[in-house]
C-alpha positions in Angstrom: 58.6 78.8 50.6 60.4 82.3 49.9 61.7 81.5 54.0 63.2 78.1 53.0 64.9 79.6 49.6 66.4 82.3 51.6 69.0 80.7 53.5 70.4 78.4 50.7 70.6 82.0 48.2 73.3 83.2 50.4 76.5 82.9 49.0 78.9 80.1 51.2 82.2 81.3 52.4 84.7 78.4 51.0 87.2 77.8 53.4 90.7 77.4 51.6 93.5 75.2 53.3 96.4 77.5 52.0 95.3 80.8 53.5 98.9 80.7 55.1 100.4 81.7 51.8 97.4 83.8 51.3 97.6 86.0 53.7 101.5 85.8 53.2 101.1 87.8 49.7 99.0 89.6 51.5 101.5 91.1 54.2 104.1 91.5 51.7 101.3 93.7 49.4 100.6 95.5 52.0 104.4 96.4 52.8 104.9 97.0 49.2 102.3 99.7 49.3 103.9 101.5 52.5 106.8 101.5 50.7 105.6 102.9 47.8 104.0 105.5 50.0 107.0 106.7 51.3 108.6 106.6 48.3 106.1 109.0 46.9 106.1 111.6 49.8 110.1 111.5 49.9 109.9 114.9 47.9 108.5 116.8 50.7 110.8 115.9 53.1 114.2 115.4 54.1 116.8 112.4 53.3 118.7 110.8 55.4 121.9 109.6 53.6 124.7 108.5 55.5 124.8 111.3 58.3 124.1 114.1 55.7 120.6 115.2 55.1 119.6 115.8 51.6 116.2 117.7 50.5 113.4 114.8 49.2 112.9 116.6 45.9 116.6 116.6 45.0 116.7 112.4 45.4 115.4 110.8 42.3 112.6 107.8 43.9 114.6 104.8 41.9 117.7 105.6 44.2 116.3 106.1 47.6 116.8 102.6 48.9 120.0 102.4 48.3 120.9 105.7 49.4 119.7 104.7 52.6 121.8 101.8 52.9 124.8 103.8 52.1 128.1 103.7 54.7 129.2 106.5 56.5 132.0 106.9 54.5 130.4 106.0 51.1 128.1 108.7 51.7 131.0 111.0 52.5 133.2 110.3 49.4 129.4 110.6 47.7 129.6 114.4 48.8 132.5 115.5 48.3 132.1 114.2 44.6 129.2 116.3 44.3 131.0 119.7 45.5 133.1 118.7 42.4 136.7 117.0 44.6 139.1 114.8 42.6 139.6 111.6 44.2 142.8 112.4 45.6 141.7 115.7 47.6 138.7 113.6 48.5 141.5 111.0 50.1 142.7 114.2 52.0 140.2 114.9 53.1 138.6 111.9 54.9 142.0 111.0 55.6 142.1 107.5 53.6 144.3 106.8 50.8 142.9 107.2 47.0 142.1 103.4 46.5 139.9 103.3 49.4 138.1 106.2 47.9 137.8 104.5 44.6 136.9 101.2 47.0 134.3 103.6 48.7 133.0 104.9 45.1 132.7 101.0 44.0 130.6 99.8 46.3 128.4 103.3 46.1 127.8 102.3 42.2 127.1 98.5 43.2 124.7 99.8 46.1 122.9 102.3 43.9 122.7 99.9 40.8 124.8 102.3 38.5 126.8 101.8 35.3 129.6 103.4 36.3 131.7 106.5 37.8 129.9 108.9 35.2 126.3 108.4 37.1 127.7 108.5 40.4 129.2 112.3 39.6 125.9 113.3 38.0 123.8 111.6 40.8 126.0 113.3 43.6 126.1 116.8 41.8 122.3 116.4 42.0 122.1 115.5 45.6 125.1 117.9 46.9 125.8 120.4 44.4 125.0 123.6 46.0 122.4 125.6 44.5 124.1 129.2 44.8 
């Protein structure tokens, strides 16, 4: 009797009709943790932003994705604020005239989800500002 029992005390694997969606969350779970992964070990490492590099610990982890996604140029105007340049010697420099600097800043704040110019100096003084 204990041989007929057996069998039906195993638990039955239910087959589900949406395991499309399932193993849809799934994936994007799984993608959310190698993110977050990276996102973690950034400190130990370097950052890629624009063509600069950038030492991991100096990028705060809310701002990395969007750094990333920065343009050559925003991440250029990005640097020079950091070494402290007004907007006009930052024009100078890059050779560009001081509105597409401040276009260049805009669309660095929009990128990097900031309130305004103010946290775009401080975040580019913590990223570029040399340490000596």
């Amino acid at each position: 009797m204990i041989g007929a029992n057996a069998p039906q005390s195993l638990p039955r694997a239910e087959t589900r009709r949406d395991a499309g969606p399932d193993s849809q969350e799934l994936a994007r779970l799984v993608e959310q943790l190698r993110e977050a992964e990276a996102r973690r070990d950034a400190h130990t490492r370097e950052i890629l932003i624009g063509e600069f590099t950038v030492a991991g610990w100096r990028v705060p982890l809310l701002h990395i994705a969007g750094l990333q996604t920065l343009t050559r140029n925003e991440a250029a105007v990005l640097r020079f604020l950091g070494w402290g340049r007004a907007n006009g010697d930052i024009g100078t420099l890059l050779n560009m005239t001081e509105n597409t600097v401040r276009t260049h800043m805009n669309n660095a704040i929009r990128k990097l989800e900031l309130d305004g110019v103010r946290e775009l100096n401080s975040l580019a003084g913590l990223l570029f500002l040399p340490l000596e």
